[in-house]
N, C-alpha and C positions, 0 to 999 in steps of 0.2 A: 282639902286644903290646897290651896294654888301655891304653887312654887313655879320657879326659871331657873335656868341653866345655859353657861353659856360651855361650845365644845369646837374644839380642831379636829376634822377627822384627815389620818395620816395614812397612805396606801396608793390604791390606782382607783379611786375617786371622783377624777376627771373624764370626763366623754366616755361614761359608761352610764349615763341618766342618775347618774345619785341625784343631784338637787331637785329633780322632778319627781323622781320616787320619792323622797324625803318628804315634798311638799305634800303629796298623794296621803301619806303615809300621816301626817302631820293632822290633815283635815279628817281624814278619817277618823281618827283620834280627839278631836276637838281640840287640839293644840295650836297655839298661836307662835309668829313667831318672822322669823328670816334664816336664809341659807345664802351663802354664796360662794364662789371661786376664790381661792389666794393667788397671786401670783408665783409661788415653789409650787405648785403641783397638790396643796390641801386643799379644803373646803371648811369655811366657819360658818356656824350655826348657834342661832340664839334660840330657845323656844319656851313656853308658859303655857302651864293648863293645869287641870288637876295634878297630885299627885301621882295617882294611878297610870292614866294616859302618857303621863311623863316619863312614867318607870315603863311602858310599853315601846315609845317612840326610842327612848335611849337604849332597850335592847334590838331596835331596828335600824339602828344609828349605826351599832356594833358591826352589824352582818352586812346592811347596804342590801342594793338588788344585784339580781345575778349579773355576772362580770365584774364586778366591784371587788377589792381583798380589800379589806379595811387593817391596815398595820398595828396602827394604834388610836385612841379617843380619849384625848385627854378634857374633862371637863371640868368644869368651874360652877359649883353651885352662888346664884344670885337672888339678892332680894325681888320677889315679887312686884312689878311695875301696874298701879292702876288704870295709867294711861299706854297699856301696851297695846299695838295694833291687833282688831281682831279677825286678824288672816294669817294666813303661812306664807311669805311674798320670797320669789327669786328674785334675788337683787345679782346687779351684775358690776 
């Protein structure tokens, strides 16, 4: 079953490749989706794919890549979009 989810991830985040890892992380998984920079110092992410894949990328949401601390992850379960793009894209 295809679900989305949208998330703020709260920590040191920034300039330590989260959004490249994530995307890495993302496609591997066959997950679709976007990340980007906040201006405070988060990073917001939307992503879709399987269930499964989903409940993988969000326990790699959790941890991030090395040099990352992830504080907190607050996320937002959302309805499924038909017309979602099917890439993991960095937006800026």
């Amino acid at each position: 079953m295809v679900k989305r989810f949208h998330a703020i991830v709260e920590g040191k985040v920034q300039g330590v490749f989260y959004r490249a890892s994530a995307q890495k992380q993302a496609m591997a998984l066959g997950v679709c989706g976007f990340i980007r920079n906040l201006n405070d110092g988060r990073v917001e992410l939307e992503a879709q794919g399987e269930e499964t894949a989903l409940a993988q990328f969000l326990t790699w949401c959790h941890k991030g890549p090395p040099g990352s601390h992830v504080e907190r992850l607050e996320t937002r379960w959302l309805t499924a979009q038909s017309l979602f793009q099917p890439e993991f894209r960095i937006l800026s």
